[in-house]
ChimeraX commands (.cxc) that place a marker at each C-alpha (Angstrom):
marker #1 position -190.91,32.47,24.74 radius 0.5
marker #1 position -190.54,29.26,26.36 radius 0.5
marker #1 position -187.08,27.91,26.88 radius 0.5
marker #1 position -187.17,23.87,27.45 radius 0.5
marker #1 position -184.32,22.46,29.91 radius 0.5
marker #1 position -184.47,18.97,27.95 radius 0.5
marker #1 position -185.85,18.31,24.48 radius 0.5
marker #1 position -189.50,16.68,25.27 radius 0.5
marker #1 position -189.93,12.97,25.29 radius 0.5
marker #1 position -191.66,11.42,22.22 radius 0.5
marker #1 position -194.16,9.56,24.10 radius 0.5
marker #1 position -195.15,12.50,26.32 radius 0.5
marker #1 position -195.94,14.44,23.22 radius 0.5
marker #1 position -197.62,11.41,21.37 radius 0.5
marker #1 position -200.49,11.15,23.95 radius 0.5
marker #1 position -200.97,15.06,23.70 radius 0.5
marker #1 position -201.53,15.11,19.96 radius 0.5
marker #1 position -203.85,12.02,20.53 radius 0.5
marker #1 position -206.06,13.92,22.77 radius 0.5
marker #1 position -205.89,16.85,20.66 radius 0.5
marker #1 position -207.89,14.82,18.36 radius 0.5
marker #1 position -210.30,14.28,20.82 radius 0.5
marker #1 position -213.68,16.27,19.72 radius 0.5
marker #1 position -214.26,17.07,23.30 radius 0.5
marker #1 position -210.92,18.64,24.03 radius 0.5
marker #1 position -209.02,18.74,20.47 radius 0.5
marker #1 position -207.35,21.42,18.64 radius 0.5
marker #1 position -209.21,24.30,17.51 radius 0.5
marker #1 position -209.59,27.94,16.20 radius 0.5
marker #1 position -208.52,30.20,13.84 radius 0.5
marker #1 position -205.93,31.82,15.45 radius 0.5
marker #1 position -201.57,31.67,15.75 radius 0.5
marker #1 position -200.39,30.74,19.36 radius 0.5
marker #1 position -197.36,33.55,19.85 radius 0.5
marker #1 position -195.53,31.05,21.46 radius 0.5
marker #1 position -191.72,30.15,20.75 radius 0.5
marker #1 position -190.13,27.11,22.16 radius 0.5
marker #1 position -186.41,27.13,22.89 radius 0.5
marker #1 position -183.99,24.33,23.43 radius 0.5
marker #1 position -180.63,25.48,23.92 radius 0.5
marker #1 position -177.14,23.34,23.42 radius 0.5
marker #1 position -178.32,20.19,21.35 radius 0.5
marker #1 position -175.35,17.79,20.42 radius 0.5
marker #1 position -175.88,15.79,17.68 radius 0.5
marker #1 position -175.67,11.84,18.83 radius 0.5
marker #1 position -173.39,10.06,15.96 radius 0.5
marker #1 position -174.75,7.12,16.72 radius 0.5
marker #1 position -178.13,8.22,15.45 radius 0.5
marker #1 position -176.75,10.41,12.52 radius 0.5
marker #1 position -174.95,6.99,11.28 radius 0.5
marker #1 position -178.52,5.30,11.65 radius 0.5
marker #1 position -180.25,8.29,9.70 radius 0.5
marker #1 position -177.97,8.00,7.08 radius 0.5
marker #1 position -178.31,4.79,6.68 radius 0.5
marker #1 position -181.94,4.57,6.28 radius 0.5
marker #1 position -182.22,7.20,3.89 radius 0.5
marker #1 position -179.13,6.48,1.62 radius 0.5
marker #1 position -177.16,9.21,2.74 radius 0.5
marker #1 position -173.43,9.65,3.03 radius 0.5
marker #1 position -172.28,10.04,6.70 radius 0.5
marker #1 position -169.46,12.45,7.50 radius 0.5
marker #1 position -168.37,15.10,9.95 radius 0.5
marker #1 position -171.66,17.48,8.47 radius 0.5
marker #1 position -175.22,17.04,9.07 radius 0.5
marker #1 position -177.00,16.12,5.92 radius 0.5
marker #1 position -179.51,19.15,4.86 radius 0.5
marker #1 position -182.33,17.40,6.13 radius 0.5
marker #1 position -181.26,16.37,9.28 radius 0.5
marker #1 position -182.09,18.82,11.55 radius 0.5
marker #1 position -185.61,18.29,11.29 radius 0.5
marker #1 position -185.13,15.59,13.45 radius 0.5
marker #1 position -183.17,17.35,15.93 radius 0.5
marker #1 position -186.11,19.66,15.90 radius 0.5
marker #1 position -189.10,17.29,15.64 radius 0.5
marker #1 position -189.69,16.86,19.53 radius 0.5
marker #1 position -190.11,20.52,19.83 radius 0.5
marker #1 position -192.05,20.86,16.53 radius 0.5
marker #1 position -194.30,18.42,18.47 radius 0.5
marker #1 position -194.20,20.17,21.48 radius 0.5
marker #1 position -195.68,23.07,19.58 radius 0.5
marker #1 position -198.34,21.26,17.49 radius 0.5
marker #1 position -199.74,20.08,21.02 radius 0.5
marker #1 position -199.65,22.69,23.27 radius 0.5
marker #1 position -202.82,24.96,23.90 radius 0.5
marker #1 position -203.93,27.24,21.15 radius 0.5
marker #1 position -202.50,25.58,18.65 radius 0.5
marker #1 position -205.59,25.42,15.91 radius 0.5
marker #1 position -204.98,21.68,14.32 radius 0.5
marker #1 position -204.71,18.66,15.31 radius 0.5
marker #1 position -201.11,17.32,15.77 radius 0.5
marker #1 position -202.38,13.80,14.58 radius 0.5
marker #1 position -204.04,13.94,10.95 radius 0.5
marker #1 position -202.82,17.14,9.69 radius 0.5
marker #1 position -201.31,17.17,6.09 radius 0.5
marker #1 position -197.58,18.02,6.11 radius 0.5
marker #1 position -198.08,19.72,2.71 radius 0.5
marker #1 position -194.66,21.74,1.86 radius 0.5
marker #1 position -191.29,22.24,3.24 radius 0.5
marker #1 position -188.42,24.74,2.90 radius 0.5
marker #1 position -185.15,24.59,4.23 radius 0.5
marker #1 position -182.54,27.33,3.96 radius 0.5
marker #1 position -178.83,26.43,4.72 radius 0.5
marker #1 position -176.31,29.11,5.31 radius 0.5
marker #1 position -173.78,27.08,5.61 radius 0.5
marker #1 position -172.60,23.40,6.69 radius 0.5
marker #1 position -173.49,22.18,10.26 radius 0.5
marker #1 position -170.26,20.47,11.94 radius 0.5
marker #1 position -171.16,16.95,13.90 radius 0.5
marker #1 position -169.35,18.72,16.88 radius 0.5
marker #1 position -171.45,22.28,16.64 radius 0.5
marker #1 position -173.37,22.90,19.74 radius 0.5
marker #1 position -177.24,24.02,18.29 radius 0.5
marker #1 position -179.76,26.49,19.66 radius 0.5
marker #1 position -182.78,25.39,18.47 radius 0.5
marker #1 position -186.28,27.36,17.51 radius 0.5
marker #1 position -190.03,27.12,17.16 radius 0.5
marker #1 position -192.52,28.60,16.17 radius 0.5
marker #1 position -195.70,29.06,13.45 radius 0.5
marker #1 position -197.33,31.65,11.79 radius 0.5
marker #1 position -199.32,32.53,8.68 radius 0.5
marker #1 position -202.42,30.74,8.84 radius 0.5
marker #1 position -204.48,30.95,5.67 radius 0.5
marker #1 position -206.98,29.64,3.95 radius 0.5
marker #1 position -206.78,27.44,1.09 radius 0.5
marker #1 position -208.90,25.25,-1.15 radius 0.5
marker #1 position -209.22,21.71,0.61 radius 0.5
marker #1 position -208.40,23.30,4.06 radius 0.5
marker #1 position -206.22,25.86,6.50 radius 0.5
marker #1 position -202.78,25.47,5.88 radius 0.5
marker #1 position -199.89,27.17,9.05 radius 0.5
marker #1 position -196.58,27.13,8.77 radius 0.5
marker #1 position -194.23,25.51,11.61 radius 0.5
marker #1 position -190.87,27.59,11.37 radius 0.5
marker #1 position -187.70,25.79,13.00 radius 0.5
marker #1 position -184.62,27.88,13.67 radius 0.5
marker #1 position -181.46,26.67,13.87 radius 0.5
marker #1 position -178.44,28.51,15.66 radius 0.5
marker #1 position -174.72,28.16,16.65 radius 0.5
marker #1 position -174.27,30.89,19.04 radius 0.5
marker #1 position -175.69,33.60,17.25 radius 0.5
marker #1 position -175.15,32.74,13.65 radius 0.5
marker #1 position -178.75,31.43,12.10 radius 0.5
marker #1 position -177.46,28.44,9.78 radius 0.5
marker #1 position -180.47,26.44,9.06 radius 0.5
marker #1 position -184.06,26.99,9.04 radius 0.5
marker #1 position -187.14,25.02,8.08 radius 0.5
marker #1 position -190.64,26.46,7.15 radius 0.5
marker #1 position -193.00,23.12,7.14 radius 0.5
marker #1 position -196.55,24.04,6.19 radius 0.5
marker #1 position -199.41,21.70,7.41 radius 0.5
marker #1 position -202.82,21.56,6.01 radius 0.5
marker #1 position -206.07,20.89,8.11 radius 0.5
marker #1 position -208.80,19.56,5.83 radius 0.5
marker #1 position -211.92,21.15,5.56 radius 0.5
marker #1 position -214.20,23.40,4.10 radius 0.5
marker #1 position -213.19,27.24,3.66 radius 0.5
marker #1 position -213.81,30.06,1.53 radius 0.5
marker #1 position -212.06,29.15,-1.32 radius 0.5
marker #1 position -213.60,24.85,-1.19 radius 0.5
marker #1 position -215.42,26.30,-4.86 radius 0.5
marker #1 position -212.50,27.15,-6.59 radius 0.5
marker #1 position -211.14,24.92,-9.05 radius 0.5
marker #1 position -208.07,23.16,-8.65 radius 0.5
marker #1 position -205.28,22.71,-11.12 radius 0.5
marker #1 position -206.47,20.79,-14.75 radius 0.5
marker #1 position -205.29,17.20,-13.96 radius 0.5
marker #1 position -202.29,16.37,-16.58 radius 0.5
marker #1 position -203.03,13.48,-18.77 radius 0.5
marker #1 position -201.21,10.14,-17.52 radius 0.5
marker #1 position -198.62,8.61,-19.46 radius 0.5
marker #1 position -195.75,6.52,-19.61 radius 0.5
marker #1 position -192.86,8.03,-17.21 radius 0.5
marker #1 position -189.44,8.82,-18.46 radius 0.5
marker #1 position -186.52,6.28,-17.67 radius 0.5
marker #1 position -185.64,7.09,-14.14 radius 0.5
marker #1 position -181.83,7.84,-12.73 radius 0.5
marker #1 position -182.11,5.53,-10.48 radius 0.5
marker #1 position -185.57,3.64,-9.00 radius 0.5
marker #1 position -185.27,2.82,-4.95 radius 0.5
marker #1 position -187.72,0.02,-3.38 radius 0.5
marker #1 position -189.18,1.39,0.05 radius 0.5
marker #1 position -191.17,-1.47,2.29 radius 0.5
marker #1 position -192.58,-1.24,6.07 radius 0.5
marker #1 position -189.33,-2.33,7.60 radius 0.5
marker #1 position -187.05,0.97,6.42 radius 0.5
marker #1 position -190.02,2.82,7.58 radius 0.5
marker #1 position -190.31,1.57,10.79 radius 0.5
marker #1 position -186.92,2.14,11.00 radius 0.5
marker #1 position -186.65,6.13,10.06 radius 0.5
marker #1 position -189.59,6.36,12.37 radius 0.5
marker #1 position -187.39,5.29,15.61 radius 0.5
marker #1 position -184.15,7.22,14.33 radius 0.5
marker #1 position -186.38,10.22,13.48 radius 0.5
marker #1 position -188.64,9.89,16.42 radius 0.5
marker #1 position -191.65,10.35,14.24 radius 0.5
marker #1 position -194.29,7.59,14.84 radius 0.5
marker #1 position -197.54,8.79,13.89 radius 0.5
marker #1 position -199.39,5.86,13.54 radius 0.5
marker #1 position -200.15,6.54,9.48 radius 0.5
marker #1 position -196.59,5.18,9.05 radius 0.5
marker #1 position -196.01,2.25,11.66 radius 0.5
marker #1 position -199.45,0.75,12.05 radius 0.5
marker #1 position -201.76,-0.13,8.93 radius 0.5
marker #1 position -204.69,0.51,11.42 radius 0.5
marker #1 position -203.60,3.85,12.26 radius 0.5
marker #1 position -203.47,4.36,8.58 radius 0.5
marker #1 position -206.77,3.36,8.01 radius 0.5
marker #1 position -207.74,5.03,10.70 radius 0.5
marker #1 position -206.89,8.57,8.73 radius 0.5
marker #1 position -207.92,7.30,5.68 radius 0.5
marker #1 position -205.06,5.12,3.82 radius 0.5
marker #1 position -205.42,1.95,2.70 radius 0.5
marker #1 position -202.18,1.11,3.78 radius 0.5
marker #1 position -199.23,2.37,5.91 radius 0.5
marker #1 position -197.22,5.53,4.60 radius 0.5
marker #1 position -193.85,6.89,4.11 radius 0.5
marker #1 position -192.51,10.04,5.72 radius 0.5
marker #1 position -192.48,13.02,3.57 radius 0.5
marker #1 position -189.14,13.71,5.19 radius 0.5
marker #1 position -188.21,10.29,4.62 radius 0.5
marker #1 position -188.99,10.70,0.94 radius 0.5
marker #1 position -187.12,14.55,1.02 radius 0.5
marker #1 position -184.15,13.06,2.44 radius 0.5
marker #1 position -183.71,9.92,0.08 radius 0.5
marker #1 position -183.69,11.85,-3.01 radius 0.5
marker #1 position -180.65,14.01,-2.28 radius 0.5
marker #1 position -178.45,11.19,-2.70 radius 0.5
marker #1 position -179.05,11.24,-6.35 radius 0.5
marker #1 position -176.84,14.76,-5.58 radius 0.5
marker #1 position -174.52,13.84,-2.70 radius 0.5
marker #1 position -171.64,15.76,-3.38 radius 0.5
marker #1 position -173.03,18.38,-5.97 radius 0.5
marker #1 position -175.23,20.83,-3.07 radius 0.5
marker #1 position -174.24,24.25,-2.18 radius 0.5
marker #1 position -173.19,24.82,1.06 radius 0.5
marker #1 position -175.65,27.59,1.07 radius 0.5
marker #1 position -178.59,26.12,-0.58 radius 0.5
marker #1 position -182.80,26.43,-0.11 radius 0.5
marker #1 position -184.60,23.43,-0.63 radius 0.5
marker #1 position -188.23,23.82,-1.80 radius 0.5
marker #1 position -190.18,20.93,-1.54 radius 0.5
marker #1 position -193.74,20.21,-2.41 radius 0.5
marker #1 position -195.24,16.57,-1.62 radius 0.5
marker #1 position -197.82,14.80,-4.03 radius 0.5
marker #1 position -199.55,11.69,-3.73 radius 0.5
marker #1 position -198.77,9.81,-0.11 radius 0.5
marker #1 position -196.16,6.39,-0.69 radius 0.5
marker #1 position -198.19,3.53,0.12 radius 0.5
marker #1 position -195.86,0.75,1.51 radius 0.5
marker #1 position -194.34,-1.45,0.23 radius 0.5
marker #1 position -193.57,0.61,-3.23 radius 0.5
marker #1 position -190.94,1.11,-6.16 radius 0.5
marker #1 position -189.85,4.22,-6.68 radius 0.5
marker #1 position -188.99,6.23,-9.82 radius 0.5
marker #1 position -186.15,9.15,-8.72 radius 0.5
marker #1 position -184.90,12.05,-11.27 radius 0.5
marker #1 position -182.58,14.62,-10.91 radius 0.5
marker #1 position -181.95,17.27,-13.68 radius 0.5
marker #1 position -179.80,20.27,-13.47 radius 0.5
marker #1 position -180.69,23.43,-14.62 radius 0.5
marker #1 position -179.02,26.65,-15.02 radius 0.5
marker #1 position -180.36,27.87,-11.04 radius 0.5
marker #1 position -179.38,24.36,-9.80 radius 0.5
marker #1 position -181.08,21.53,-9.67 radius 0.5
marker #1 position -185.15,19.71,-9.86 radius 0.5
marker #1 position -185.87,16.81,-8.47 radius 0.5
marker #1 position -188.66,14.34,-7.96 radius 0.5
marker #1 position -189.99,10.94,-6.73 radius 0.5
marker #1 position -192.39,9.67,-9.25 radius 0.5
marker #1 position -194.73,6.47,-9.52 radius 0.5
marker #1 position -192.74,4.14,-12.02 radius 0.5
marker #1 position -195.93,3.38,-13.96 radius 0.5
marker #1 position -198.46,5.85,-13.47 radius 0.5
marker #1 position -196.05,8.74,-13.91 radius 0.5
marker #1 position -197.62,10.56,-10.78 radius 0.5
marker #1 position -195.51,13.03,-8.47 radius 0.5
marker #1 position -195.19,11.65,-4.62 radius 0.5
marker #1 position -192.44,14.18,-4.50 radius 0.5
marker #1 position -191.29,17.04,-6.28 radius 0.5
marker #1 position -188.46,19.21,-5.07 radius 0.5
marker #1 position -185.73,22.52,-6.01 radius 0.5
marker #1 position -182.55,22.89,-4.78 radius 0.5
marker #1 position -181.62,26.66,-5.67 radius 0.5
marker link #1:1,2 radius 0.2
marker link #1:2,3 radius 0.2
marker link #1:3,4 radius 0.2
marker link #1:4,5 radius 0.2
marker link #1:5,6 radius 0.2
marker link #1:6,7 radius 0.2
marker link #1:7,8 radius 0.2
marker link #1:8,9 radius 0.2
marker link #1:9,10 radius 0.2
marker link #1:10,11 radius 0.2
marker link #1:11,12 radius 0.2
marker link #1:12,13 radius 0.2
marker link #1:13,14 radius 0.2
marker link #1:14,15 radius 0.2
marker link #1:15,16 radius 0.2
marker link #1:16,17 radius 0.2
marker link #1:17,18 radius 0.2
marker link #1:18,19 radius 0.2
marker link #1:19,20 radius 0.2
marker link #1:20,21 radius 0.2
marker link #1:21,22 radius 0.2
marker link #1:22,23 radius 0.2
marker link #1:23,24 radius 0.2
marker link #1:24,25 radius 0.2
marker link #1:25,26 radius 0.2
marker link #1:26,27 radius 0.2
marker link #1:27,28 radius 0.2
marker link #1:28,29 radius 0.2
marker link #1:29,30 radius 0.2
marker link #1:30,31 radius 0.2
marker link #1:31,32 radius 0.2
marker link #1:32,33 radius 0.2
marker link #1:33,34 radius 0.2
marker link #1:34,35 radius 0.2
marker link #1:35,36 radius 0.2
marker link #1:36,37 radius 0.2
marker link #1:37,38 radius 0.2
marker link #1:38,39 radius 0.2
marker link #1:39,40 radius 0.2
marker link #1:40,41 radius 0.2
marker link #1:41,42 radius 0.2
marker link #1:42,43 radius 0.2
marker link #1:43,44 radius 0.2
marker link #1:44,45 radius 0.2
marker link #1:45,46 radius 0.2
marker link #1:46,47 radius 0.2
marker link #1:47,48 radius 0.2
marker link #1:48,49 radius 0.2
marker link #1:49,50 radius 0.2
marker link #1:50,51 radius 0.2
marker link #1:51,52 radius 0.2
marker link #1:52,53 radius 0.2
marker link #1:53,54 radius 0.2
marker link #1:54,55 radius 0.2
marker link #1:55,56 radius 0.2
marker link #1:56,57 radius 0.2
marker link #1:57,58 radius 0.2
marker link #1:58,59 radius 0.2
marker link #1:59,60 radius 0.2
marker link #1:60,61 radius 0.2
marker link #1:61,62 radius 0.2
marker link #1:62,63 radius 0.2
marker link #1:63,64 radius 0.2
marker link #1:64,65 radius 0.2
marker link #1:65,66 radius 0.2
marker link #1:66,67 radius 0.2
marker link #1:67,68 radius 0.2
marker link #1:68,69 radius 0.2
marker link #1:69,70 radius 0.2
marker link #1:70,71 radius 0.2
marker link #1:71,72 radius 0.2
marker link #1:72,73 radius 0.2
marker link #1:73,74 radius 0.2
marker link #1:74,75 radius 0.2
marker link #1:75,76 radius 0.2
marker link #1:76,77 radius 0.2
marker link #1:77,78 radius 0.2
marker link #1:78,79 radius 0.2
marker link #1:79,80 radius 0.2
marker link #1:80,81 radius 0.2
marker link #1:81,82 radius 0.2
marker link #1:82,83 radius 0.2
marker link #1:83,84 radius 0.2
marker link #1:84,85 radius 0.2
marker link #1:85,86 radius 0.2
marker link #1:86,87 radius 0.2
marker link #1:87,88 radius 0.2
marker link #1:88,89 radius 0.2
marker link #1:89,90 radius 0.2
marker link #1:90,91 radius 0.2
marker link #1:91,92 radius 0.2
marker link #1:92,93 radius 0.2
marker link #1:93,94 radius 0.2
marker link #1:94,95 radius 0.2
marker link #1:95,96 radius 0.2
marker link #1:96,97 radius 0.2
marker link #1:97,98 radius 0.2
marker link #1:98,99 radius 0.2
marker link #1:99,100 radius 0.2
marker link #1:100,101 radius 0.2
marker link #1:101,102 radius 0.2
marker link #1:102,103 radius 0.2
marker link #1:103,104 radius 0.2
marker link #1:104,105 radius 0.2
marker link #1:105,106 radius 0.2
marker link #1:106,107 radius 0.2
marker link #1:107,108 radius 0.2
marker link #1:108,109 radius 0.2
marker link #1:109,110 radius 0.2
marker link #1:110,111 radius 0.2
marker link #1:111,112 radius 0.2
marker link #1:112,113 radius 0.2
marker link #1:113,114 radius 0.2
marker link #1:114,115 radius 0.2
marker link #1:115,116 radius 0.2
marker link #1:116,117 radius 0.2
marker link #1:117,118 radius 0.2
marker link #1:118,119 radius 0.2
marker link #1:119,120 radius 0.2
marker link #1:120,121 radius 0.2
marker link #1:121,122 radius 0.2
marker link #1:122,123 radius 0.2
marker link #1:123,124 radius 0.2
marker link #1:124,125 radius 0.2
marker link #1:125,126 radius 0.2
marker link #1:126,127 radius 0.2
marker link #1:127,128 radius 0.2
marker link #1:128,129 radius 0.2
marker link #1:129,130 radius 0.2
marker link #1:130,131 radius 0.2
marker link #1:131,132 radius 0.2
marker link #1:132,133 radius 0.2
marker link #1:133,134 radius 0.2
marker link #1:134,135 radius 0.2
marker link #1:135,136 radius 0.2
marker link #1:136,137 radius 0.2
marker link #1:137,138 radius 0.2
marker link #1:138,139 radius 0.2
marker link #1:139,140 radius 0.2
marker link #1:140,141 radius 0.2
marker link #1:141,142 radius 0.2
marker link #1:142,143 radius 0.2
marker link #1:143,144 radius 0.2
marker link #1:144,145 radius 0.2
marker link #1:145,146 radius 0.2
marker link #1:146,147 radius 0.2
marker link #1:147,148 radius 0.2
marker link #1:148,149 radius 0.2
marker link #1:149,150 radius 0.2
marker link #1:150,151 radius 0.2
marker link #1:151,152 radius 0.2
marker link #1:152,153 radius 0.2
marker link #1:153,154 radius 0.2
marker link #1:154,155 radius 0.2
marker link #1:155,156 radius 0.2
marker link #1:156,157 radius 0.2
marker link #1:157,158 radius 0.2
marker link #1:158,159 radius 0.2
marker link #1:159,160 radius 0.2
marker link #1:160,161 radius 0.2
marker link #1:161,162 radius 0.2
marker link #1:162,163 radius 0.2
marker link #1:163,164 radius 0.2
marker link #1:164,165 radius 0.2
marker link #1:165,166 radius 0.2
marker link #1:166,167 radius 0.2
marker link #1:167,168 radius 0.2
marker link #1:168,169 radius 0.2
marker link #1:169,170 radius 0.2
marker link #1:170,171 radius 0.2
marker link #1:171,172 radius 0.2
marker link #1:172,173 radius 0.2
marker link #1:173,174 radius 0.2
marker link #1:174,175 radius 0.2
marker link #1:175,176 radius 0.2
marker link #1:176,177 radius 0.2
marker link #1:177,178 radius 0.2
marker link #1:178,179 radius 0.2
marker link #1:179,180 radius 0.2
marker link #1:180,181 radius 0.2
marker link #1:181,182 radius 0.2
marker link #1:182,183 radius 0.2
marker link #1:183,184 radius 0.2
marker link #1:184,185 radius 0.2
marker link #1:185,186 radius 0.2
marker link #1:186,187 radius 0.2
marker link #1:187,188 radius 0.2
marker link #1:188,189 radius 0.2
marker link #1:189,190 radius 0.2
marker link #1:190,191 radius 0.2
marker link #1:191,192 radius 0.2
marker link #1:192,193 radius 0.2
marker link #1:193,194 radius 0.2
marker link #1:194,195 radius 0.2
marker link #1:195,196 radius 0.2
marker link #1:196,197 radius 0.2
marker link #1:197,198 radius 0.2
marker link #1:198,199 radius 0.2
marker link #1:199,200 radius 0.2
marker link #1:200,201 radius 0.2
marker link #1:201,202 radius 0.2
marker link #1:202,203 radius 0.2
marker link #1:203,204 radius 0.2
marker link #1:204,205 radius 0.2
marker link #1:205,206 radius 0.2
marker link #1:206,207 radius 0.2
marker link #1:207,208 radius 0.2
marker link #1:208,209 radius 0.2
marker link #1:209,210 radius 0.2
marker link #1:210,211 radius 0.2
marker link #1:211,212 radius 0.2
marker link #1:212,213 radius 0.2
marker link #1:213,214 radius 0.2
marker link #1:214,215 radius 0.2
marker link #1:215,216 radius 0.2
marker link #1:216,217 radius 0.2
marker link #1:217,218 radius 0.2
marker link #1:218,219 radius 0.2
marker link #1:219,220 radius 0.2
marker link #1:220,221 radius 0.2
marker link #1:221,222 radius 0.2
marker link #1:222,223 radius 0.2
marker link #1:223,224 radius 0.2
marker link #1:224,225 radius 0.2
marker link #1:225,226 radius 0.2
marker link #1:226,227 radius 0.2
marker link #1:227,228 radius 0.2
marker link #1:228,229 radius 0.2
marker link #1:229,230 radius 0.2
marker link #1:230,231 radius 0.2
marker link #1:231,232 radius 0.2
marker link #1:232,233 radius 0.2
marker link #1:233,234 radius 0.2
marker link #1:234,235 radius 0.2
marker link #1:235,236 radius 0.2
marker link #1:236,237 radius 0.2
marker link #1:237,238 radius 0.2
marker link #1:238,239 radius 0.2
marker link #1:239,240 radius 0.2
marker link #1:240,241 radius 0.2
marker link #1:241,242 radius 0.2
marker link #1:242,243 radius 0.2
marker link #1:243,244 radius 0.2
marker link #1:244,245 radius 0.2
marker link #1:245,246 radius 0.2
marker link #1:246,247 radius 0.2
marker link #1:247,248 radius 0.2
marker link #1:248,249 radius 0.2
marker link #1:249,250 radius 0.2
marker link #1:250,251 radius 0.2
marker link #1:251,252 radius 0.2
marker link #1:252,253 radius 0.2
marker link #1:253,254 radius 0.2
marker link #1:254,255 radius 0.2
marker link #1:255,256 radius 0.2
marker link #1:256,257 radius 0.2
marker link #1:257,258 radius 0.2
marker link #1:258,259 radius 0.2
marker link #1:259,260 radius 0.2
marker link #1:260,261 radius 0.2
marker link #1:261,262 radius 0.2
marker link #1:262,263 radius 0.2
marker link #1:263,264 radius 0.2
marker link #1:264,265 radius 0.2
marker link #1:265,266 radius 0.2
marker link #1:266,267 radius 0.2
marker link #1:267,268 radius 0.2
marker link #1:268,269 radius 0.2
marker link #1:269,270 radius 0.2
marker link #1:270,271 radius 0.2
marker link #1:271,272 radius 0.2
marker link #1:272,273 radius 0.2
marker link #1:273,274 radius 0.2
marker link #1:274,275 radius 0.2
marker link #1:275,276 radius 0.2
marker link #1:276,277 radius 0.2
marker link #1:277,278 radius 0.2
marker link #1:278,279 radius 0.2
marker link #1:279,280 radius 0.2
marker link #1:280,281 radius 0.2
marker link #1:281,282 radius 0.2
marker link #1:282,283 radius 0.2
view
């Protein structure tokens, strides 16, 4: 275990994940690093709470939104994803998944113990997928925590196997609500969030990796559609969410929320093509 004094500085941990890209001296292997990162006593700044809610739609009031201790926890995530053994590359990896498990409402005023570290690395068909766990604490009492699982393209075992029969296209239903999404909101989550890997703020970056054009966050995207339920979540609540087809900027946005007996689907879908760019449970 490695306990940090201060959370790390974006930059810092920027030029490490570029050089673990490097083919000379990138990531590698096929093994988990056993190492946890620690950061002990976090206080959440207002200031940028007020900013994250406003640039993903959220209300802002005296309790952290469910998503927004990723970004209390991003620096260290980093931190992780660069250090020595871990086997991808911080820079180009797929962020594939995400769970978060709330035991209960996080107070603006609670001092945090934050958490890191991955496990499970498997195999799957277009790559290796790990999981990134983030663990949040108030003294003792675990209240949030975060499984994000990346994906490192490339061949494996299971490359052969077929993947899931592609659903026939067709015309979307009428959305609750459809949200426009352009470079300048992005650019904006990425310096409230602190994440700014180039896919999302530079269109050469992007292309760089392989998209035509700049990117939205997945967390941007998993944050966003929770105000179609502001004011109907559990306090203790897991959100599952599983992220389709990348948001190419600028882009309208097709957002559905149906409630069901266990609680509640949602999803982020293309508002002519009908594909998923997000699709999400809140149980």
């Amino acid at each position: 275990m490695i306990q940090l004094s201060e959370a790390p500085k974006t930059l810092d941990v920027y030029l490490g994940a570029v050089r673990s890209t490097l083919p000379v001296i990138g990531a590698s292997g096929n093994t988990v690093p056993d190492t946890t990162f620690t950061l002990r006593g976090v206080r959440v700044d207002p200031d940028n709470l007020a900013a994250y809610c406003k640039v993903t739609g959220l209300r802002f009031s005296d309790t952290l939104p469910l998503t927004y201790p990723f970004t209390l926890a991003f620096p260290v995530v980093m931190k992780l994803m660069v250090s020595k053994g871990f086997p991808f590359p911080a820079i180009g990896s797929v962020h594939a998944e995400n769970v978060i498990e709330q035991t209960r409402p996080i107070s603006v005023s609670d001092p945090l113990d934050l958490s890191v570290h991955a496990e499970n690395l498997r195999e799957h068909r277009k790559g290796m997928l790990i999981d990134v766990v983030s663990e949040v604490r108030v003294g003792r009492e675990l209240v949030w925590r975060q499984v994000s699982s990346f994906l490192k393209q490339q061949r494996t075992s299971l490359s052969g196997q077929p993947g899931p029969e592609p659903k026939k296209e067709k015309v979307p239903p009428p959305p609750l609500r459809v949200s426009r999404v352009d470079q300048s909101i992005i650019s904006r989550y990425a310096s409230v969030s602190g994440d700014r890997n180039p896919i999302h703020v530079s269109s050469l970056g992007a292309k760089a990796f392989g998209f035509p054009k700049t990117i939205a966050h997945g967390m941007w995207s998993a944050a966003t559609i929770l105000g179609t339920v502001e004011g109907r979540i559990p306090d203790a609540v897991t959100y599952g969410v599983r992220f389709g087809k990348p948001i190419l900027l600028p882009a309208t946005l097709n957002m559905y929320a149906d409630q069901t007996p266990e609680g509640w689907d949602l999803a982020i879908r293309h508002p002519k093509k009908g594909y998923p760019h997000l699709t999400a449970t809140l149980r």
